[in-house]
C-alpha positions as CSV (number, residue, x, y, z in Angstrom):
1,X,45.4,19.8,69.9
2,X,45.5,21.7,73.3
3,X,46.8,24.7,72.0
4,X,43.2,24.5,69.6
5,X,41.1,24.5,72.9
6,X,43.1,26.7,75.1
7,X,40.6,29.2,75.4
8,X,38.1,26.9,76.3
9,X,39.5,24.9,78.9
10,X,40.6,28.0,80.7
11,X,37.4,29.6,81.1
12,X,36.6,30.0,84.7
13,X,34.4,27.2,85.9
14,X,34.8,24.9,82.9
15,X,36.0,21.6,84.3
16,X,37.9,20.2,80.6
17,X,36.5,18.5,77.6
18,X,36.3,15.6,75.3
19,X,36.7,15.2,71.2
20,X,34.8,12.2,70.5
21,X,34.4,10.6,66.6
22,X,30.5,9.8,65.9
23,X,31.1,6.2,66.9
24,X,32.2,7.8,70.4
25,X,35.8,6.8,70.2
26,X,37.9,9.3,71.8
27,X,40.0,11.4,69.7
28,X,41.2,14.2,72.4
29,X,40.5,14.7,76.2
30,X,41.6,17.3,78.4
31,X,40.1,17.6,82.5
32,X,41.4,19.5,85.3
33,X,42.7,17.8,88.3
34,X,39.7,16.2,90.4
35,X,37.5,16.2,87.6
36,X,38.4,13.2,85.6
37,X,35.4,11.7,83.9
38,X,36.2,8.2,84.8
39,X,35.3,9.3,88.3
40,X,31.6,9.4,87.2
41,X,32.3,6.7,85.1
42,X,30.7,8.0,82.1
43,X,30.4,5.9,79.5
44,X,31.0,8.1,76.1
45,X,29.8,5.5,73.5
46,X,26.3,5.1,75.6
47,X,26.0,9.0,75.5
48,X,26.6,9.3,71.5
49,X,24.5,6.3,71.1
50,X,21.5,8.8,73.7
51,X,21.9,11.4,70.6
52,X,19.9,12.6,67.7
53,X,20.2,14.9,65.0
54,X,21.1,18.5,66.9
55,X,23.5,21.0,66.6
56,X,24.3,21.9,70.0
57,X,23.0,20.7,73.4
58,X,23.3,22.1,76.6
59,X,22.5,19.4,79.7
60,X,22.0,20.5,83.2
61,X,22.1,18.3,85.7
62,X,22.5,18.6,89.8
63,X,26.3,18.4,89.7
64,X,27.0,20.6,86.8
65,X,26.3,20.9,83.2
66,X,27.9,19.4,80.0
67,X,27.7,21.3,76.9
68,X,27.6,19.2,73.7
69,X,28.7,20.1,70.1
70,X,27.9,18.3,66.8
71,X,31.2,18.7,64.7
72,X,29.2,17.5,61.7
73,X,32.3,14.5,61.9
74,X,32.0,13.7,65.7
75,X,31.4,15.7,69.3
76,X,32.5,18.2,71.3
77,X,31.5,18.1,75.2
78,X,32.9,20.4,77.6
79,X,31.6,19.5,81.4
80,X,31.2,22.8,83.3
81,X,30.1,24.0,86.7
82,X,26.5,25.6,86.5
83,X,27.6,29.1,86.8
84,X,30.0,28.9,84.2
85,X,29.3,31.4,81.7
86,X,28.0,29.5,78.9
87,X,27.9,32.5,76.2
88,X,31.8,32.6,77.0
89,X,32.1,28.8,76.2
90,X,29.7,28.5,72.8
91,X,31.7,31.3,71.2
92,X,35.3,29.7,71.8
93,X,33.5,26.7,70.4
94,X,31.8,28.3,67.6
95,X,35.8,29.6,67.5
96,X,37.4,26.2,67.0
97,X,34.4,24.7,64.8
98,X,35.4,25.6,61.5
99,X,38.8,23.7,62.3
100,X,37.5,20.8,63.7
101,X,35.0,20.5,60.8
102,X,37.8,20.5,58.1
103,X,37.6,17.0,57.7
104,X,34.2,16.9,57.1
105,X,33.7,16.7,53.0
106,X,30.4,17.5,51.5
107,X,29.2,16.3,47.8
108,X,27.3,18.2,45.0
109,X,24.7,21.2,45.9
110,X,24.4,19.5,49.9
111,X,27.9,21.7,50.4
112,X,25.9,24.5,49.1
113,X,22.0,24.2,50.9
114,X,22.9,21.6,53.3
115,X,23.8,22.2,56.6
116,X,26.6,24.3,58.2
C-alpha cells in the first residue's frame, strides 16, 4: 500500500497520511519522523464520527492543515504543513481514488446517476 501513495507522501511539506474504513478503523498509516499522530493524540473514530456527507475537505488549523478524502468506502487524510501545495496533493489523490474506490460496489441505475 505504500508504493499506492508514494507520490503523496513525498510531496514537499506533507507530513504522511491515514486510510481509515467509514467506522474509522485504520486500514493504512504512513507519517514522517516527528510527526506521528499519536503525538496530538488524535482520536480518528471521534473525527469520522465530526463528518457529514462531503467529498473532500480541507481543515486549516494553527499548526497545519489536514486534507480529507471521502473514498465513497472510507477516508483519506493527509496532515500537511500550511504551505504545502495543496493542488499538488488533491491530484495525486484524485490519482489514487479510482483504486481505493474499487471496492466500493454500486446497485442498479445509482452506478449510473449516483455519485462518483
Amino acid at each position: 500500500m505504500e508504493k499506492k501513495f508514494h507520490d503523496i507522501l513525498h510531496t514537499e511539506d506533507v507530513h504522511g497520511l491515514v486510510l481509515l474504513s467509514v467506522e474509522g478503523e485504520v486500514l493504512f498509516k504512513s507519517f514522517k519522523v516527528g510527526h506521528s499522530p499519536e503525538r496530538d493524540r488524535l482520536s480518528w473514530k471521534m473525527i469520522i464520527a465530526s463528518l457529514t456527507d462531503f467529498d473532500e475537505m480541507n481543515l486549516v488549523y494553527d499548526r497545519g492543515r489536514l486534507y480529507i478524502r471521502n473514498t465513497g468506502n472510507g477516508y483519506l487524510i493527509v496532515s500537511m504543513d500550511i504551505e504545502a501545495k495543496i493542488a499538488l496533493v488533491k491530484l495525486s489523490c484524485d490519482i489514487v481514488m479510482p483504486e481505493l474506490k474499487k471496492g466500493k460496489r454500486s446497485k442498479g441505475f445509482k452506478r449510473f446517476f449516483g455519485k462518483k
